[in-house]
C-alpha positions, 0 to 999 in steps of 0.5 A: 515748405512743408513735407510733401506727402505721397497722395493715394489719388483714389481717396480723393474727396471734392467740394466747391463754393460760391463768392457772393455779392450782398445787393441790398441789406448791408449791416441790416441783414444781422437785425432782420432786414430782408436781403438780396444776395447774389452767388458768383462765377467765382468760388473756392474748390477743396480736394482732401486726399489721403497720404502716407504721413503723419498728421493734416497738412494744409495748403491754401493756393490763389488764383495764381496757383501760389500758395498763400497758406501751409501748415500742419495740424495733428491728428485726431484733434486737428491742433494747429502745430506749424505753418507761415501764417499763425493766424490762418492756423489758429482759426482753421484750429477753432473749425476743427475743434467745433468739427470734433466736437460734433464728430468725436471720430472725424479726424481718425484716420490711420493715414494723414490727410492732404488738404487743399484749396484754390481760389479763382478769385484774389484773395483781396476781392473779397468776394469769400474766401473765408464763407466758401472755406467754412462752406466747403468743410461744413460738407465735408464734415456732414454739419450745416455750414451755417453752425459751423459759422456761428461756432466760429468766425460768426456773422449773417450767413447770407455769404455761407447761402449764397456759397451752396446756391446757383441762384440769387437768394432772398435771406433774413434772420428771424428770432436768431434763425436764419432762413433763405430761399431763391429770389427769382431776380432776373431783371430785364435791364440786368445789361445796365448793371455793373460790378466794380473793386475798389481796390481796397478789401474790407474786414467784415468783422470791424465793419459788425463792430462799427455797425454795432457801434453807431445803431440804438437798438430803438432805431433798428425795427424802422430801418430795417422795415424799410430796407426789407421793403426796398429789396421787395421793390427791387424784386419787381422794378422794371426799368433801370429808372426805378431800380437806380431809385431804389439803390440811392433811397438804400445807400442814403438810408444807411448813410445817414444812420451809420454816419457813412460818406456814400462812395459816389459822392466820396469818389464818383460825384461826376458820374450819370448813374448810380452807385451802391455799396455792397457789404462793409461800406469803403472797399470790395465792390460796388454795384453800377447802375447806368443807362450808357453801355458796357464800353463807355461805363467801363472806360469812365470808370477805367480812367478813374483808375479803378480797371476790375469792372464787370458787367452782371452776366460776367460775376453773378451766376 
């Protein structure tokens, strides 16, 4: 363990964000498709106190209250100097070194400073631990959250908007800039809507790197037009019917052009709805339409053992 800093609870600073859930536009989302993302009930707070030591101290908790992070970091410069996870530090180094390159006098304080933050997720739900963070000390430092993404871990952003909003989000990237607004998604079968974990957590990165891997630039613009057009369309589906349409023209659409299995035919063959992927494809969660109710949807899915199941007014603000 680290020193334990003596805290002056007067100068405490507060911020939160929000997990996400992306809908429609999984990959395509980096090339232009329109995408459909939903903020959770669950996020990530950050409390910054100021203390009577040296330096920036750093502590990560779950949603156990255990800590899964700690370490320490100079000041005014934010150099990663001890701690339990070198990887953590060094990419919490990268965030502060673009910070005090925009802010040259961030980090200058006479006193330390105390960082922590708490998930009220597990940390392998994947539901943004890292946007929420990125979020989190983009408002902080006063820079746009989404240029501090693009100066450090990189990626769509559609996580960094939902992290800020209380609301579904339409977002896409034109010409390198992205833009989002609110979606007004609310449809009137939203209790046929389930999410489920696949007990199995996903690197973003690799599922990029893959992406990147298996897509001809020549193929992109067809795709992706008629991604963005699902979305529209499931803006305005009605009933349950046509949305369960539209999610398998979506999952058989970027199976066959990523050479992907679609997990309900890798897991789920025997099941009466549909279901989607969301986000890199063969883990996190997945989103279940089904005419059956919450009791007997959750116990098919209970008894082929995957129990994280929740209905769409339990996860999506």
């Amino acid at each position: 363990m680290l020193e334990n800093p003596s805290i002056k609870e007067n100068n405490i600073k507060s911020f939160r964000g929000n997990g996400k859930l992306l809908l429609s536009g999984e990959y395509f989302v980096l090339d232009g498709a329109l995408a459909l993302a939903c903020p959770t009930h669950y996020g990530q707070d950050m409390n910054i106190f100021q203390g009577n030591h040296e330096g920036l101290i750093w502590r990560s908790f779950n949603n156990l209250g255990e800590i899964w992070f700690e370490g320490k970091f100079n000041i005014p410069h934010g150099k990663y100097l001890e701690g339990n996870d070198d990887a953590v530090g060094e990419r919490l180094e990268q965030m502060f070194t673009y910070i005090s390159s925009v802010h040259q006098d961030f980090f200058t304080t006479k006193n330390g400073l105390l960082i922590e933050t708490r998930l009220d997720f597990p940390n392998e739900w994947g539901l943004g631990s890292s946007s929420t963070l990125i979020y989190n000390l983009g408002k902080w430092a006063n820079i746009n959250p989404l240029d501090l993404l693009k100066n450090t871990m990189g990626g769509s952003g559609y996580d960094i908007a939902c992290a800020g909003s209380n609301d579904s989000i339409l977002y896409e990237i034109k010409n390198e800039i992205p833009s989002f607004k609110s979606s007004g998604f609310n449809p009137p079968f939203k209790e046929n809507l389930f999410f489920v974990y696949l007990e199995k957590k996903q690197n973003s990165r690799t599922g990029i790197q893959y992406y990147r891997e298996q897509i001809s630039d020549k193929e992109i613009k067809p795709i992706v037009n008629k991604i963005s057009d699902i979305t529209n369309k499931m803006l305005t589906a009605k009933t349950i019917g046509e949305f369960k349409a539209l999610i398998k023209e979506h999952e058989d659409l970027v199976a066959s052009h990523l050479n992907l299995k679609k997990v309900k035919d890798e897991l789920f063959p025997d099941f009466w709805g549909e279901i989607k992927s969301l986000g890199a494809w063969g883990g996190d969660f997945v989103l279940v339409a089904s005419e059956k109710d919450y009791k007997e949807t959750e116990a098919y899915f209970s008894m082929n053992r995957y129990p994280v199941f929740f209905s769409y007014a339990e996860i999506i603000m």
